[in-house]
Residue frames relative to the residue before (quaternion, step in Angstrom):
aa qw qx qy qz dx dy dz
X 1.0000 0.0000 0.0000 0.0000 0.00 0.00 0.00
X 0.2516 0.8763 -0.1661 0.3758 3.34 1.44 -0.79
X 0.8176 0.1450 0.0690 0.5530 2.66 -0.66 -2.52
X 0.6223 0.4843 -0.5098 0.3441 3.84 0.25 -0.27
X 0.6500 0.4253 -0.3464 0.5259 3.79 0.55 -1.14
X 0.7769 0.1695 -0.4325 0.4250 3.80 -0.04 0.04
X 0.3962 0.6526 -0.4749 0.4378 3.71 0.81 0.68
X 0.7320 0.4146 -0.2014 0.5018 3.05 0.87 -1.66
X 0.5548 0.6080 -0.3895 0.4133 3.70 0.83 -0.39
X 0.6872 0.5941 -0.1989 0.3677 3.25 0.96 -1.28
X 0.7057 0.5059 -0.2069 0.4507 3.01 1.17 -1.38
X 0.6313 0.4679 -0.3330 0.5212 3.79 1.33 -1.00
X 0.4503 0.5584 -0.4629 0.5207 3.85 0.90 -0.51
X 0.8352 0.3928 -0.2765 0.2677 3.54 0.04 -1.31
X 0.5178 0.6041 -0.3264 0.5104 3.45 1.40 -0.83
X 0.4597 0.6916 -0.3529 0.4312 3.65 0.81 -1.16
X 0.7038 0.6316 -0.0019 0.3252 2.91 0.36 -1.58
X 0.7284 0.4994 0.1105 0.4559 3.13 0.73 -1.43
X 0.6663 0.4465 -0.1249 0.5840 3.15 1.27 -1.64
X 0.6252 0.4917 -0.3188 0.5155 3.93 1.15 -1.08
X 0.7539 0.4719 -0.2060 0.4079 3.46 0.74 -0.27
X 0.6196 0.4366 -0.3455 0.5532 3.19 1.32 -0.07
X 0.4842 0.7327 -0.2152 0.4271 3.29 1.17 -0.38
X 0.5766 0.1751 -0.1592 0.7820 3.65 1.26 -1.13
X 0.6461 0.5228 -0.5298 0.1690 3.54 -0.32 0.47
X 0.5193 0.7081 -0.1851 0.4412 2.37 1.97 -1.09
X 0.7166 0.3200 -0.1863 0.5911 3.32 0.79 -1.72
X 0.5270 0.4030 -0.6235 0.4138 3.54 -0.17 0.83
X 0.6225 0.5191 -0.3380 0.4784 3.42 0.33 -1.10
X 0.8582 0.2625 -0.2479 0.3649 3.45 0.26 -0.23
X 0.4366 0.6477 -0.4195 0.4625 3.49 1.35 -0.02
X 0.3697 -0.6616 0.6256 0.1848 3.68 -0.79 1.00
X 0.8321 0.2959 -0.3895 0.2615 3.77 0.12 -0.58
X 0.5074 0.6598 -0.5180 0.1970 3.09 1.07 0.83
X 0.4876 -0.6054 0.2471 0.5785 3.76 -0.13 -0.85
X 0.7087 -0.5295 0.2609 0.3865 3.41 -1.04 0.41
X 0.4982 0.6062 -0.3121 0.5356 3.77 1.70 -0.58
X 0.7055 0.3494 -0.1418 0.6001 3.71 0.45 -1.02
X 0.7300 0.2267 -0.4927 0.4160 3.91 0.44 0.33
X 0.4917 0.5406 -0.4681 0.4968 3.86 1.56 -0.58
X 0.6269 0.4555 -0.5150 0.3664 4.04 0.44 -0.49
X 0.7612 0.5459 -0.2430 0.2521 3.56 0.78 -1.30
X 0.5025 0.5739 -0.3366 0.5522 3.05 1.96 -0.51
X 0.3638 0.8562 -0.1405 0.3388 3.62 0.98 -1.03
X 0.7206 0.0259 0.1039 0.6850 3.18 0.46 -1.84
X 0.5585 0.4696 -0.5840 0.3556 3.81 0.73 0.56
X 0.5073 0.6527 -0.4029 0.3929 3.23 1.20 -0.69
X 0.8078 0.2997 -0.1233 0.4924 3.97 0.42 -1.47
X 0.3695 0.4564 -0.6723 0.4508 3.85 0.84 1.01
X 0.5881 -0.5652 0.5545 0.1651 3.11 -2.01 1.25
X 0.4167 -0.7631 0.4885 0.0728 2.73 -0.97 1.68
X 0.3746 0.7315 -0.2957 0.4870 3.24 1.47 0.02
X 0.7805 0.2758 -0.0706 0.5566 3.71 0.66 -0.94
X 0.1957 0.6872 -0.5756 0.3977 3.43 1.35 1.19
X 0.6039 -0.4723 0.5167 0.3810 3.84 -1.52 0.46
X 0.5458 0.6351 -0.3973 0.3754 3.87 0.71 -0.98
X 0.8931 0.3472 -0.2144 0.1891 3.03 0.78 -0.99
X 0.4474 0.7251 -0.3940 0.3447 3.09 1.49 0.65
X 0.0565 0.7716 -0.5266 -0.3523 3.48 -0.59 -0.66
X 0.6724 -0.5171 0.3183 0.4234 3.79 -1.42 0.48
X 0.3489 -0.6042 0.7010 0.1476 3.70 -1.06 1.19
X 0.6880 -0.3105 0.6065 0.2499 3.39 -2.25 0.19
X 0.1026 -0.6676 0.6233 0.3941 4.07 -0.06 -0.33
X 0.5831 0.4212 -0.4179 0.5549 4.51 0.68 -0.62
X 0.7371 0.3792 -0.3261 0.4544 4.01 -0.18 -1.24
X 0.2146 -0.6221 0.6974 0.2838 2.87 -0.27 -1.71
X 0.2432 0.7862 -0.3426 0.4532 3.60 1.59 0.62
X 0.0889 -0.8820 0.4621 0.0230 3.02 -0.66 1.56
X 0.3952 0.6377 -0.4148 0.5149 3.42 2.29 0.08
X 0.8507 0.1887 -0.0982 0.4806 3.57 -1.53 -0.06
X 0.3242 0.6384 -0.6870 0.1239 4.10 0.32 0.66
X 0.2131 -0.7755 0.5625 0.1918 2.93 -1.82 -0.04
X 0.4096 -0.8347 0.2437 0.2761 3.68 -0.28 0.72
X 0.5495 0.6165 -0.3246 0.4611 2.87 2.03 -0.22
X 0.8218 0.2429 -0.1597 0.4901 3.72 0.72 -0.67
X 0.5660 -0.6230 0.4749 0.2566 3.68 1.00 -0.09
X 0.5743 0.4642 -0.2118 0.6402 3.62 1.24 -0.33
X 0.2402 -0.6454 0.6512 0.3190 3.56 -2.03 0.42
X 0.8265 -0.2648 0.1792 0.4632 2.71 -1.76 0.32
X 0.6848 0.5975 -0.3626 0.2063 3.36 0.08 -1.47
X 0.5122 0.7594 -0.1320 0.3790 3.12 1.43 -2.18
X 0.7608 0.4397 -0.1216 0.4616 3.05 0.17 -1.92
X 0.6330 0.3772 -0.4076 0.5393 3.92 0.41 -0.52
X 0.6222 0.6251 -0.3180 0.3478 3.27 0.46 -0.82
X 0.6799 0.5572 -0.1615 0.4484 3.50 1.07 -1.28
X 0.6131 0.6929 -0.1097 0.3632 2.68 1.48 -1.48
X 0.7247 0.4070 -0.0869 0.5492 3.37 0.64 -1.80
X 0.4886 0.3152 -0.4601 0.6710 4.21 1.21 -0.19
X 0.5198 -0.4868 0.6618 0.2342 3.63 -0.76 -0.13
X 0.3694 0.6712 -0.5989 0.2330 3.58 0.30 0.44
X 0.7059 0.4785 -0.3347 0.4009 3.87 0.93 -0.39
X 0.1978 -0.7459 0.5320 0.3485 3.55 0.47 0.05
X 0.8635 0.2678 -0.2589 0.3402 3.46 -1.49 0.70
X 0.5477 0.5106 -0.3264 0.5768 3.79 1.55 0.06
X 0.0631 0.7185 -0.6926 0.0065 2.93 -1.35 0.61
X 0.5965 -0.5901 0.3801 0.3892 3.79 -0.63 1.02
X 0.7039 0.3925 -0.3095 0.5046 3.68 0.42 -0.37
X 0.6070 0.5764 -0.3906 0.3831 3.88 0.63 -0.36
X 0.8107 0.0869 -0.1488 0.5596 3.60 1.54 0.04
């Protein structure tokens, strides 16, 4: 469980990463006041970033599990988690029966 959650960390670190960089590649390539040599390069090396390490390709994890069945976008947690939290009182103001 461990080795996945600092895997998965890595990998979102790396996209990060990736994603900030395509970003100024982009906006070179499209800025007119550069020169036409320095936007054909920037297009260039956008072209040969691994499409692999695109944001698409993740999907949302559990932040406790690491569970990609039952997520939820509202709390970061799966189902399971979340009842769990719930029934310790770790959420303030929820109580398993109030929904």
């Amino acid at each position: 469980m461990k080795k996945l959650l600092e895997k998965d960390k890595k990998l979102r670190l790396k996209i990060k990463k990736n994603e900030t960089k395509q970003f100024i590649l982009k906006s070179i390539s499209k800025n007119l006041n550069f020169f036409v040599l320095i936007r054909w390069n920037a297009l260039l090396k956008l072209k040969n970033l691994n499409s692999k390490s695109s944001h698409t390709s993740l999907s949302p994890r559990c932040l406790a599990s690491i569970n990609k069945k039952r997520y939820n976008k509202l709390t970061n947690f799966s189902r399971h988690i979340f009842l769990k939290l719930i029934r310790s009182g770790s959420i303030s103001g929820m109580q398993k029966a109030s929904w």
